[in-house]
VEXLO-924226 format. One line per 8 residues: their letters; for each residue y, z, x of C-alpha. Coordinates in Angstrom, 1 decimal, always signed. Example, Ala and Ser with C-alpha at 12.3 -4.5 7.8 and 13.67 -1.06 7.14 Angstrom:
AS> -4.5 +7.8 +12.3 | -1.1 +7.1 +13.7
REM end
This chain:
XXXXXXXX> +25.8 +47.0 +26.5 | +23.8 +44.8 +24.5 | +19.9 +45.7 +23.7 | +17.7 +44.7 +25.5 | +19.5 +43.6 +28.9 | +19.3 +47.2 +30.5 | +15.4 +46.5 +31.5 | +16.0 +43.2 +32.7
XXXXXXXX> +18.9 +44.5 +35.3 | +17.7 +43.0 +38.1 | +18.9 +39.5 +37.2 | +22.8 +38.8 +36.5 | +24.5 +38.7 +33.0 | +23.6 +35.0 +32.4 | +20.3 +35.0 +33.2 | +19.8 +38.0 +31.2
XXXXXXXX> +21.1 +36.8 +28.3 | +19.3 +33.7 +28.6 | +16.1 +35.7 +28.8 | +17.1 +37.5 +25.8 | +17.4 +34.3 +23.7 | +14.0 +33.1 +24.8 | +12.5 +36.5 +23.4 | +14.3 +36.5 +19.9
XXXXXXXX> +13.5 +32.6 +19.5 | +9.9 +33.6 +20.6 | +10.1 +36.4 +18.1 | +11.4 +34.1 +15.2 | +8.5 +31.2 +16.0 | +6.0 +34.0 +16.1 | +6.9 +35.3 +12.2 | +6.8 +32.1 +10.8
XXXXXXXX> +3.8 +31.4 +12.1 | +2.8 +34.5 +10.7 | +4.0 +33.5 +7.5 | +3.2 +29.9 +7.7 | -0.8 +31.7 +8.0 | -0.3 +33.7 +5.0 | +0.5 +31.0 +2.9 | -2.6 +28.7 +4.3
XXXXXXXX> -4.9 +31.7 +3.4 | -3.7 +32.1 -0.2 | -4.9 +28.5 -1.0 | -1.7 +27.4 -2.5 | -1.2 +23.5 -2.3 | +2.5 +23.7 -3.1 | +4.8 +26.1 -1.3 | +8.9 +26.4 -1.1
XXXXXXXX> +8.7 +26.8 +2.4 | +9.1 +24.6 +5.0 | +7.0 +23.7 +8.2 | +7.3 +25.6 +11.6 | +9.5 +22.5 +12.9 | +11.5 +21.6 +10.0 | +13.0 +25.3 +10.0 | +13.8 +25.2 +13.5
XXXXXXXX> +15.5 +22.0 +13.3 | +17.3 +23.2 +10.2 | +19.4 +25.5 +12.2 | +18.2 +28.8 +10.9 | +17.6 +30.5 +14.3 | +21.3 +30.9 +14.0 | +22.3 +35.1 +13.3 | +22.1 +35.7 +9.7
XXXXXXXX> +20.4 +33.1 +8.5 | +19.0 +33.2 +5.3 | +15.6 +32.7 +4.1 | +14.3 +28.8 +2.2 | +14.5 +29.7 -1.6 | +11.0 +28.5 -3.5 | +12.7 +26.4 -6.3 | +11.4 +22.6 -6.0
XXXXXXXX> +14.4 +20.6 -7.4 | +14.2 +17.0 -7.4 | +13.5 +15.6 -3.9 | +12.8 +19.1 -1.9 | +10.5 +19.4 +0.6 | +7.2 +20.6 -0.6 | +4.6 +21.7 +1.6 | +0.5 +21.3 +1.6
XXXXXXXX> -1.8 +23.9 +2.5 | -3.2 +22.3 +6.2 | -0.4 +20.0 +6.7 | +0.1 +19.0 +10.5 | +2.9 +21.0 +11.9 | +4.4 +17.7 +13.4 | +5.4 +16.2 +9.9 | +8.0 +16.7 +7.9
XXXXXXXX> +7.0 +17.9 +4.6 | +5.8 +15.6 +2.1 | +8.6 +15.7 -1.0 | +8.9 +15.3 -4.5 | +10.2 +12.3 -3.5 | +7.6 +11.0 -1.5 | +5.0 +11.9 -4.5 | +7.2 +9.9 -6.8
XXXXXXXX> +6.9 +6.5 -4.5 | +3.6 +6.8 -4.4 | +2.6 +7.3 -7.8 | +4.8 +4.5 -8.5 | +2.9 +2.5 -5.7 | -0.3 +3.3 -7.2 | +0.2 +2.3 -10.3 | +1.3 -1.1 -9.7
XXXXXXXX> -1.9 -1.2 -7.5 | -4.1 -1.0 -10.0 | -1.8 -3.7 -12.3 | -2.7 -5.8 -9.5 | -6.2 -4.7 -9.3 | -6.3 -5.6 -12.9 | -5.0 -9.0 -12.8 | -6.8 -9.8 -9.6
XXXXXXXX> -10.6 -9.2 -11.1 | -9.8 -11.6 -14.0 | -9.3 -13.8 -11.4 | -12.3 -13.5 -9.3 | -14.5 -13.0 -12.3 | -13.7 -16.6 -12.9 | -13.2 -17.8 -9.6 | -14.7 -15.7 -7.0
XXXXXXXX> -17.3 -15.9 -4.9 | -20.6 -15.8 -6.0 | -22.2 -16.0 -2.6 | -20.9 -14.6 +0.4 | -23.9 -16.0 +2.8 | -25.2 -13.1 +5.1 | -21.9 -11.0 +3.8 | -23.0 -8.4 +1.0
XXXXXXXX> -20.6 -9.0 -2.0 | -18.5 -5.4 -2.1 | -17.3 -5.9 -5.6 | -19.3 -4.6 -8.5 | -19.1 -6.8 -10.9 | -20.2 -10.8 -11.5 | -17.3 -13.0 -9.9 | -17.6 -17.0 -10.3
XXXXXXXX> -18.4 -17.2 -14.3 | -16.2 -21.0 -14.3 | -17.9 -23.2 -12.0 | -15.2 -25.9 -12.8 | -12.3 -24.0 -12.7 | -13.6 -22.9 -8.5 | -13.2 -26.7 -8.0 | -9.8 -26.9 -9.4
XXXXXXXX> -9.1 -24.2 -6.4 | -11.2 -25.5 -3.9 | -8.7 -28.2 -4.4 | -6.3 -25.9 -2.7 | -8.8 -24.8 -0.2 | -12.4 -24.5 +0.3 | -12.4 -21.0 +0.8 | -10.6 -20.1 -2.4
XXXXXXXX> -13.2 -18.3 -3.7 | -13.9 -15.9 -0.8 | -10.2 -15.6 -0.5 | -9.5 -14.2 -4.1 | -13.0 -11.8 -3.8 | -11.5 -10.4 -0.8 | -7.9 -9.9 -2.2 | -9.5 -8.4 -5.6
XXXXXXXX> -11.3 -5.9 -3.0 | -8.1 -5.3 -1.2 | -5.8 -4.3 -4.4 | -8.9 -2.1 -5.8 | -9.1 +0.0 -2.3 | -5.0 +0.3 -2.3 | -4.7 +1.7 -5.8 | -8.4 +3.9 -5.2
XXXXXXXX> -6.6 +5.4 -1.8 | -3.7 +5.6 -3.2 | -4.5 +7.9 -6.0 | -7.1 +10.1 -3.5 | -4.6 +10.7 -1.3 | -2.2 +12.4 -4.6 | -5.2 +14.3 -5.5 | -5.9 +15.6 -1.7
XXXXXXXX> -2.3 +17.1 -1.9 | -2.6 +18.3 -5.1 | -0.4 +15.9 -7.2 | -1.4 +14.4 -9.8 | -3.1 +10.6 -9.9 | -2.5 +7.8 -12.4 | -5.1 +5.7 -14.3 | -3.0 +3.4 -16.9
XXXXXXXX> -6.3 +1.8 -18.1 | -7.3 +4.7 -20.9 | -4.2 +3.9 -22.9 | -2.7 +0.5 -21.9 | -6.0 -1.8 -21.6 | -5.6 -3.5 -24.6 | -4.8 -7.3 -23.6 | -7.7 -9.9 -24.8
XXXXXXXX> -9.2 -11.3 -21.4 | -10.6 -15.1 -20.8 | -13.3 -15.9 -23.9 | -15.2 -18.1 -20.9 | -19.0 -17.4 -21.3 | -20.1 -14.1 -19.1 | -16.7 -12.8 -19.0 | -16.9 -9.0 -20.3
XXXXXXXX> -14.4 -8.8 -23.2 | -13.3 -5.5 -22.4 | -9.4 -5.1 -22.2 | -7.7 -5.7 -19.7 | -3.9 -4.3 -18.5 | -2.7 -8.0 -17.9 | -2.7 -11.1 -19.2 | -2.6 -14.4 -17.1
XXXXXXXX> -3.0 -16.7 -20.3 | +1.0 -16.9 -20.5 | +3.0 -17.3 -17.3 | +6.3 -17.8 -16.7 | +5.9 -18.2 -13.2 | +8.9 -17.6 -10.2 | +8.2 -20.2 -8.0 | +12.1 -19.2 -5.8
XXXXXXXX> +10.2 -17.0 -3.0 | +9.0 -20.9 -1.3 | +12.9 -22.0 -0.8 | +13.8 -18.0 +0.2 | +11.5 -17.9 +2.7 | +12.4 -21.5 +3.9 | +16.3 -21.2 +3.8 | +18.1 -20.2 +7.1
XXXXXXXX> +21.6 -19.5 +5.4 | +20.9 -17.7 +2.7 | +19.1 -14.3 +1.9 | +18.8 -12.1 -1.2 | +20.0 -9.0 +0.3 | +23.1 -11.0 +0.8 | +23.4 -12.4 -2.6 | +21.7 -15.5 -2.3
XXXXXXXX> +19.7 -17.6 -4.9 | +17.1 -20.1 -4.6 | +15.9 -22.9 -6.6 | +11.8 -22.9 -8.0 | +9.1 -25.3 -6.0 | +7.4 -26.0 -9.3 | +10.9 -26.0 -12.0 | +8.0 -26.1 -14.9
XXXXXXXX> +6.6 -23.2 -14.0 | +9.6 -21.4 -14.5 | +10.0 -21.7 -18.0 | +7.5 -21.9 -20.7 | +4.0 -20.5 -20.5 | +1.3 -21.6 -18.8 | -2.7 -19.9 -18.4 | -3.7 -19.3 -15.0
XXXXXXXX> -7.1 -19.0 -15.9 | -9.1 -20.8 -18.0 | -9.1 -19.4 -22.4 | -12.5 -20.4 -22.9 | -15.5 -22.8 -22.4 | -13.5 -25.9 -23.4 | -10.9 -25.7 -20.9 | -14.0 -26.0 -18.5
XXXXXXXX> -15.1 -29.7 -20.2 | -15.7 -32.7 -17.4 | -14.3 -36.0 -18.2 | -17.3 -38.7 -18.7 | -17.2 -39.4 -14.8 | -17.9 -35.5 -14.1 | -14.6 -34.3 -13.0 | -12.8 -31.8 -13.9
XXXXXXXX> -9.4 -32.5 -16.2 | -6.2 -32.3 -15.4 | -5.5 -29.6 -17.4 | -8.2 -27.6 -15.4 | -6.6 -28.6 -12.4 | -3.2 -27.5 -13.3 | -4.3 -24.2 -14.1 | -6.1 -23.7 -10.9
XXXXXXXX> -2.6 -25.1 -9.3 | -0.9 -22.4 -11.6 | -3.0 -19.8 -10.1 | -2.5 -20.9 -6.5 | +1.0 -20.2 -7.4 | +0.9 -17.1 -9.0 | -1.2 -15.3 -6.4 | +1.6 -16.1 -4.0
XXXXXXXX> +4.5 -14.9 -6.3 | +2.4 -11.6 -7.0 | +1.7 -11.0 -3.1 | +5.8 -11.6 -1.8 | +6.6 -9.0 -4.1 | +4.2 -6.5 -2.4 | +5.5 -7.5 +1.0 | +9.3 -7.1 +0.0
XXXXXXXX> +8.6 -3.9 -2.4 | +7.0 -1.4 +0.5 | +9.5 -1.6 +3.5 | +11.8 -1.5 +0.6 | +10.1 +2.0 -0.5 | +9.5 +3.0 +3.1 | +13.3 +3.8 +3.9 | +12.8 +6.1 +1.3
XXXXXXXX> +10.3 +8.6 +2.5 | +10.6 +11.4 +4.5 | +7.0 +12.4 +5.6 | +5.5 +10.7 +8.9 | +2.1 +10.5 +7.3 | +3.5 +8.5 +3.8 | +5.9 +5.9 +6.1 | +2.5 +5.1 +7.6
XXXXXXXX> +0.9 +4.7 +4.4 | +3.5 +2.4 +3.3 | +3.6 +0.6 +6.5 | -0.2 +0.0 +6.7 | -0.9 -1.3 +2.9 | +2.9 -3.3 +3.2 | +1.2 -5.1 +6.0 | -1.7 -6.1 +4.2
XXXXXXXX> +0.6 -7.5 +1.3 | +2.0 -9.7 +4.1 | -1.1 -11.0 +4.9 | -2.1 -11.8 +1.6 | +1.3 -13.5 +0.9 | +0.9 -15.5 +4.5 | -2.7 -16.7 +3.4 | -1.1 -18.1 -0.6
XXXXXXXX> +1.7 -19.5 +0.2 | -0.2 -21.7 +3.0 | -2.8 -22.6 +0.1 | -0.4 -23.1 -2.7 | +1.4 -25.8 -1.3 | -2.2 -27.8 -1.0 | -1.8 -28.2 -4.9 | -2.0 -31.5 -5.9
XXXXXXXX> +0.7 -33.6 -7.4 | -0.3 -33.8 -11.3 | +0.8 -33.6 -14.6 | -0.8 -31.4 -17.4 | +1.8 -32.1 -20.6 | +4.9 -30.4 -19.9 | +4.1 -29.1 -16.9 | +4.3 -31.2 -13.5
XXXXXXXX> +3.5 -30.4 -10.1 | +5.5 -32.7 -7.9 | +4.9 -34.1 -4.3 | +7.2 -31.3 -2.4 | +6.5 -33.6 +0.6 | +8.6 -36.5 -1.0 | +11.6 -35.3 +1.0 | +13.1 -35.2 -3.0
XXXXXXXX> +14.3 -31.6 -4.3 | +12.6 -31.6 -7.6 | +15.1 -29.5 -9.1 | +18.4 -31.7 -8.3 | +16.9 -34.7 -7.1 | +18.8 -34.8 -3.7 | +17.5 -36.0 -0.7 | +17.7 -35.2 +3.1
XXXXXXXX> +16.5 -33.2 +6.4 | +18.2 -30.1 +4.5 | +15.8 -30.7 +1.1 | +13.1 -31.2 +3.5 | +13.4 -27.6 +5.1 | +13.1 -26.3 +1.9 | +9.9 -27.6 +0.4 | +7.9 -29.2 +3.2
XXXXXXXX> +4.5 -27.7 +2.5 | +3.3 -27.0 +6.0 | +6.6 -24.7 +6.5 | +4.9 -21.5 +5.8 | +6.5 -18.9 +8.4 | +9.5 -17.3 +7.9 | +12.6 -19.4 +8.9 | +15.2 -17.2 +10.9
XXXXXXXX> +18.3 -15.7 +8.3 | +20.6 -13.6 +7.8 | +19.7 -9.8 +8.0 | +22.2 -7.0 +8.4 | +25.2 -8.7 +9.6 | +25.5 -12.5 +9.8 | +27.3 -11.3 +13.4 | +23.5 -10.7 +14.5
XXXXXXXX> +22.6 -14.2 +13.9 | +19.7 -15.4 +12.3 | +15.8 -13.4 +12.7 | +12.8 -14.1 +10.9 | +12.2 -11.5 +8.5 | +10.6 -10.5 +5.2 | +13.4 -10.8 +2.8 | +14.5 -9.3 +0.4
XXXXXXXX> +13.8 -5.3 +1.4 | +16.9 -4.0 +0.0 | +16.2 -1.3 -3.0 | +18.4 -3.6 -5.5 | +16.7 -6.8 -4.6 | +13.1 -5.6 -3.5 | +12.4 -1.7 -5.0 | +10.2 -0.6 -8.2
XXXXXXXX> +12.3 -1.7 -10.8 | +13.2 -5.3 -9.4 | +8.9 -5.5 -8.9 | +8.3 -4.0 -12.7 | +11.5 -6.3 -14.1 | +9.7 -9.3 -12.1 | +6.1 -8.6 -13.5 | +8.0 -8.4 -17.0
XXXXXXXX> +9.6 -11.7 -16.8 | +6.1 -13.3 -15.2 | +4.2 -12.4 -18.6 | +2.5 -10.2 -17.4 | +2.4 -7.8 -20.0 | +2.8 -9.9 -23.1 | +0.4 -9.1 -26.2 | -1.0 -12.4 -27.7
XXXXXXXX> -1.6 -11.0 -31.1 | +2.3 -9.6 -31.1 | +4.2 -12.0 -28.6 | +5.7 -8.3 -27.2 | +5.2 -6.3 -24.0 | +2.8 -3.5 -24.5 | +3.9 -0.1 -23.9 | +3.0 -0.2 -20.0
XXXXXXXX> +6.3 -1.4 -19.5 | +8.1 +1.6 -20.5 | +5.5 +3.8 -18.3 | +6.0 +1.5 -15.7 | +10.1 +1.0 -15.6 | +9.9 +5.4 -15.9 | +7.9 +5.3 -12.8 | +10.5 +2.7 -11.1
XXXXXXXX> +12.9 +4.6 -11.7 | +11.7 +7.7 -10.5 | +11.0 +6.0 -6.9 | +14.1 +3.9 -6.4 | +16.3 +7.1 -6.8 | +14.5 +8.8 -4.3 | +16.4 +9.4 -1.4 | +15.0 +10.5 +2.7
XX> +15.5 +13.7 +3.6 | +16.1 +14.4 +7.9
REM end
């Protein structure tokens, strides 16, 4: 006879062993509640065991099974004191990607209040201003962008905002489960910002003064046979952007001069173009680098953090792109900005409905490719969000190669890079755990 089927006689065999399982699973749920308590009530934030759920699904209500060892190797589950019982645990893993994550928000953060101290807006009408600090210092350079669009300036205020609430949350949310938060300013803010009067001369992580900028994400996101997670290349909208460097913002007072007629020069106006550009390029590399991360992660709560602030890069993107391709057709020296409504590709100099698809300006949503399996057919996606074409080190290699993080007074990266790339690597070899 087996215990415990004797006082339950009254049923047959099958029933009673089916009662029998229900107790000792009961039984089982009730201890690790028990357990799960105890280790709530010692205040630990880190713990080797898992969550009510995640043991069951494990398979340990099997006979004999053995207890979780505590040991946190790399990419183990580790639980937080008061997390929900319907997550999976957040890992090491997870931690990683999102250090990573907000580190490169506050590079953008960074780069984007150089940009709005210069060019924000200065007056929101009845809108309170949420930044704290003085935006619009370069009149002239806000009419180089309000070439682009009127509402440049309100547009780069509310993007600076955007980037300093990502890397802010970002870094609270490490500290509410007890990991540890990044702040790359103390040792790496060392780049010479804009000498434009008003501008505080503190340093800065990033330096827009020398871009080399990747103009490619236009004819990606226009082509409908080729994709990067497929292997495919694109040519630059603007080929003079790609090589050589070029200031995004103005140096200093004299890049602000009006001609004798009161408008602004060229050169003004190709920076502001510049700009227009290089908020696009840094905003697609956002929307491709979290869906990228996000197939990484194994807690619920950190896919929806990815998810959410991914979604906002999109936007951003959406909203550059559109104004970038406003940028009028000028030359500043070696660097032109050509009609890319001429119908010519100003790469090749070919001609035709196919060159048109690629840089007509007003062809700013996604065209349908390739994703998956060319069997599919085409879909309109954000592309690329493969790790090897869209994770943290592609992002940190494509910051590199932008200029980012060149030092004027050495013509070398400072030593963000290697913090950086260390960081990248830590969250592309991350792998979800089920």
């Amino acid at each position: 006879m087996i215990p415990g089927l004797a006082e339950d006689s009254e049923f047959d065999l099958e029933t009673r062993i089916a009662i029998l399982l229900c107790k000792l699973l009961t039984t089982l749920r009730n201890s690790i509640g028990e357990k799960e308590i105890a280790m709530k009530e010692k205040g630990s934030v880190f713990s080797g065991s898992r969550n009510r759920r995640s043991f069951l699904k494990s398979g340990m209500v099997a006979a004999g099974a053995a207890t979780i060892g505590t040991a946190m190797s790399p990419g183990s589950p580790v639980a937080f004191a008061g997390q929900e019982d319907d997550h999976a645990p957040i890992t090491k893993g997870d931690i990683a990607i999102l250090t990573f994550l907000s580190a490169l928000e506050q590079v953008e953060a960074d780069l984007w209040i150089q940009y709005a101290e210069l060019g924000g807006a200065s007056n929101q009408g009845l809108s309170p201003i949420d930044l704290p600090f003085k935006m619009g210092l370069a009149p002239n350079y806000i009419t180089g962008l309000m070439v682009l669009d009127g509402d440049m300036p309100q547009y780069i205020s509310d993007n600076t905002d955007d980037e300093i609430s990502h890397h802010r949350f970002l870094n609270n949310y490490l500290q509410s489960k007890g990991a540890k938060t990044i702040d790359l300013t103390s040792q790496f803010a060392i780049l010479p910002p804009s000498q434009v009067t008003g501008v505080p001369q503190n340093g800065r992580l990033t330096n827009l003064k020398q871009l080399t900028v990747d103009t490619s994400w236009w004819t990606r996101y226009r082509s409908s046979t080729k994709t990067p997670d497929f292997g495919g290349t694109f040519e630059n909208a603007i080929p003079d952007l790609a090589k050589g460097q070029h200031p995004a913002i103005p140096l200093n007072d004299g890049d602000l001069v009006l001609d004798n007629n009161g408008n602004i020069s060229n050169h003004l106006q190709a920076i502001a173009n510049t700009a227009g550009f290089h908020f696009a390029f840094i905003e697609q590399g956002g929307s491709s680098l979290y869906p990228a991360l996000a197939q990484k992660v194994t807690n619920l709560e950190v896919l929806r953090i990815l998810l959410s602030i991914g979604g906002s890069e999109i936007a951003h993107f959406q909203t550059w792109q559109d104004k970038a391709g406003n940028a009028t057709n000028i030359t500043d020296g070696d660097l032109t900005f050509p009609d890319l409504n001429s119908g010519v590709d100003p790469n090749t100099g070919a001609t035709g409905a196919d060159t048109a698809d690629e840089f007509q300006t007003n062809l700013i949503m996604p065209e349908p490719t390739l994703f998956l399996n060319e069997k599919l057919g085409p879909v309109s996606i954000i592309r690329p969000t493969s790790t090897k074409q869209g994770g943290a080190v592609a992002s940190v290699q494509s910051f590199v190669d932008d200029g980012l993080f060149l030092d004027p007074a050495t013509n070398k990266n400072t030593g963000i890079v290697q913090v950086l790339f260390g960081l990248a690597e830590e969250a592309d070899a991350v792998r979800r755990r089920f």
